[in-house]
N, C-alpha and C positions, 0 to 999 in steps of 0.2 A: 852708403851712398844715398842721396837726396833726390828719390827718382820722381818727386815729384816736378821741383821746378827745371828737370829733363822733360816733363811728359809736355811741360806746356808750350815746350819752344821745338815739340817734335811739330814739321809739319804733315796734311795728311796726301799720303798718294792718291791721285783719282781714282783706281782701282778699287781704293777702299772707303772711296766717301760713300756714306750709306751704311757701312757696316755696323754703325750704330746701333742702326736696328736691329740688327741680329744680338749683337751683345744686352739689347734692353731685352731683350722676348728671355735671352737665357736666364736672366737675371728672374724675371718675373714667372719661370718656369722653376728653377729655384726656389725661389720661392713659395707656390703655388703648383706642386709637380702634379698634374693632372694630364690626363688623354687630350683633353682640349686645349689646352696650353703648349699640349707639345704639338700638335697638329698645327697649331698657330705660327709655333716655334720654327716649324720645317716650311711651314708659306712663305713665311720671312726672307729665310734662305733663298729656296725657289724664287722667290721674284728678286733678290739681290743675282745669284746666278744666271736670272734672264736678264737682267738690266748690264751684264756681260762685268759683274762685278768679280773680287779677287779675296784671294787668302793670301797669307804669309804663311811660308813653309820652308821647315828645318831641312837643312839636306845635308848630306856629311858628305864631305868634297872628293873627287877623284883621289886617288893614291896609284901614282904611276903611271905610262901610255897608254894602256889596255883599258883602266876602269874609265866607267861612267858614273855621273851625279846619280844621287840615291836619296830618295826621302827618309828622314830622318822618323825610325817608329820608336814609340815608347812603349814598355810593357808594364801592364797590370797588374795588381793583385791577384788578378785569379790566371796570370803567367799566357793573359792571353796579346798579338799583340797588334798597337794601331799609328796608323801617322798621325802627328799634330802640325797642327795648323791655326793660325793666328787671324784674329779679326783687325787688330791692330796690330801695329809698334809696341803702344804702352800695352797690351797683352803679353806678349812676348817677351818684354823686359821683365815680367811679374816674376817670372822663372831667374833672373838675375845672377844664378851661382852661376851660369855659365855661360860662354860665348858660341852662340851658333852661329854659324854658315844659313843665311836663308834666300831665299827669293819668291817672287811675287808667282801666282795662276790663279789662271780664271777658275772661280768659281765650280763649274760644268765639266771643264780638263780634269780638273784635280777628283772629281768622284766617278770621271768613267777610268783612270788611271788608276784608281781604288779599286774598282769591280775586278778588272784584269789582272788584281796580286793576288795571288793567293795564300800568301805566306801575314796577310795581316785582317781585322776584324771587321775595320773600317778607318774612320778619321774621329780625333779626339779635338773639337777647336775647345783652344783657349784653355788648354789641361792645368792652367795655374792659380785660375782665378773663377772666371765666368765660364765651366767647361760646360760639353756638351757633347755625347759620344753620339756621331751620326754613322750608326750599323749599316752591316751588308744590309739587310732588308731596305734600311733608310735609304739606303743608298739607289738598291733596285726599285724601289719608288720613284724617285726622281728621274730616274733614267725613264721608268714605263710614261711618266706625266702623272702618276698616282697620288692622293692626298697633300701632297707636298705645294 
């Protein structure tokens, strides 16, 4: 499939204008993986989740009256495991062998809904391409207002 000229006629949700930025810092952390680069990496964020910005997130749908929606975790190499979450559309598509279920959260919901699982690491965005694993610690920063 030709996901490119998909990616150009995606248009972008408000939620997620600006994500930009984050997807550039991952890239140039990636490239440059330094303490100071990821520190930059995680301001990014922070001020994308103050400016009351969003991710895209996997969920695997109800099955049946009882269940509820569920974020969608993946597991690691080291069998540890975390939710993913998308800076974009054309993120999300990178993954392409399969069809997810997803919806849109704020930024700020989606990492105090992280704190209070205990069954996962953290959140992994953009595990396909430009990732970026933001840890419990990552995470309990954010919340305190610490480096991030």
């Amino acid at each position: 499939m030709d996901t490119k000229k998909y990616e150009d006629q995606m248009p972008v949700d408000e939620g997620l204008q600006g994500n930009e930025t984050i997807e550039e810092a991952i890239l140039a952390l990636q490239q440059e993986p330094t303490e100071e680069i990821l520190a930059h990496t995680l301001t990014v964020i922070r001020r994308r989740a103050r400016a009351n910005g969003q991710f895209i997130v996997a969920v695997i749908p109800p099955v049946g009256a009882e269940s509820s929606l569920q974020i969608q975790a993946i597991q690691t190499e080291d069998e540890r495991y975390w939710w993913m979450a998308f800076t974009s559309f054309d993120e999300e598509i990178k993954g392409g062998e399969t069809v997810m279920s997803t919806f849109m959260a704020d930024i700020s919901h989606l990492f105090e809904a992280a704190l209070m699982t205990d069954d996962i690491e953290g959140i992994i965005l953009n595990p396909w391409n430009r990732a970026l694993t933001v840890s419990y610690t990552h995470l309990r920063a954010h919340e305190t207002d610490q480096y991030l």
